[in-house]
C-alpha positions in Angstrom: 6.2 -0.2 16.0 9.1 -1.3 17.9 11.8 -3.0 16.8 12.5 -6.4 18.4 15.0 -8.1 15.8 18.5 -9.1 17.4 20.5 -8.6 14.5 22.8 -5.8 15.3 22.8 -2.3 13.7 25.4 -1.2 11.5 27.1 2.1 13.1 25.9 5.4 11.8 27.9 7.7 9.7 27.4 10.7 12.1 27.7 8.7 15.1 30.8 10.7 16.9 33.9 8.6 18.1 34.1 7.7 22.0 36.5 10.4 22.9 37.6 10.4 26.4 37.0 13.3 28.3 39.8 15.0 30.1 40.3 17.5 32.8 38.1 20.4 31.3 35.0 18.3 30.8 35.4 17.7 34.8 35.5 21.2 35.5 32.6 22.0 33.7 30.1 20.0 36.4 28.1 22.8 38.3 28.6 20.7 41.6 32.3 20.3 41.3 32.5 23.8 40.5 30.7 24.6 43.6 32.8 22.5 46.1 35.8 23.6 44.6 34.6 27.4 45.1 33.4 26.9 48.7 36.6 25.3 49.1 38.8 28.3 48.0 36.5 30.7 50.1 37.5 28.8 53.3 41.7 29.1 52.1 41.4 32.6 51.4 39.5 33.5 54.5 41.6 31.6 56.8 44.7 33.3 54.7 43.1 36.9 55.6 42.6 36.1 59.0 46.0 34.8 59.5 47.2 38.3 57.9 44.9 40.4 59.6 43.6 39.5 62.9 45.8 38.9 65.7 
């Protein structure tokens, strides 16, 4: 059944600590991952055809 009291539940001993999450966490998202590679694609074509082509 569910539980409708309003009495607030103590905190769980296993519950794990609000750690932020830094830079590495970010970099782990599939569509930042994606921009950030579609990104570097354009630079380093534009980089070979500045090398390359006349």
């Amino acid at each position: 059944m569910l539980d409708t009291s309003r009495e607030p539940l103590p905190p769980s001993p296993e519950a794990p600590a609000d750690e932020p999450r830094g830079c590495l966490f970010a970099l782990s998202q599939p569509p930042l991952m994606i921009f950030l590679g579609v990104i570097g694609c354009l630079l380093l074509m534009a980089a070979l055809h500045d090398l390359f082509v006349l």
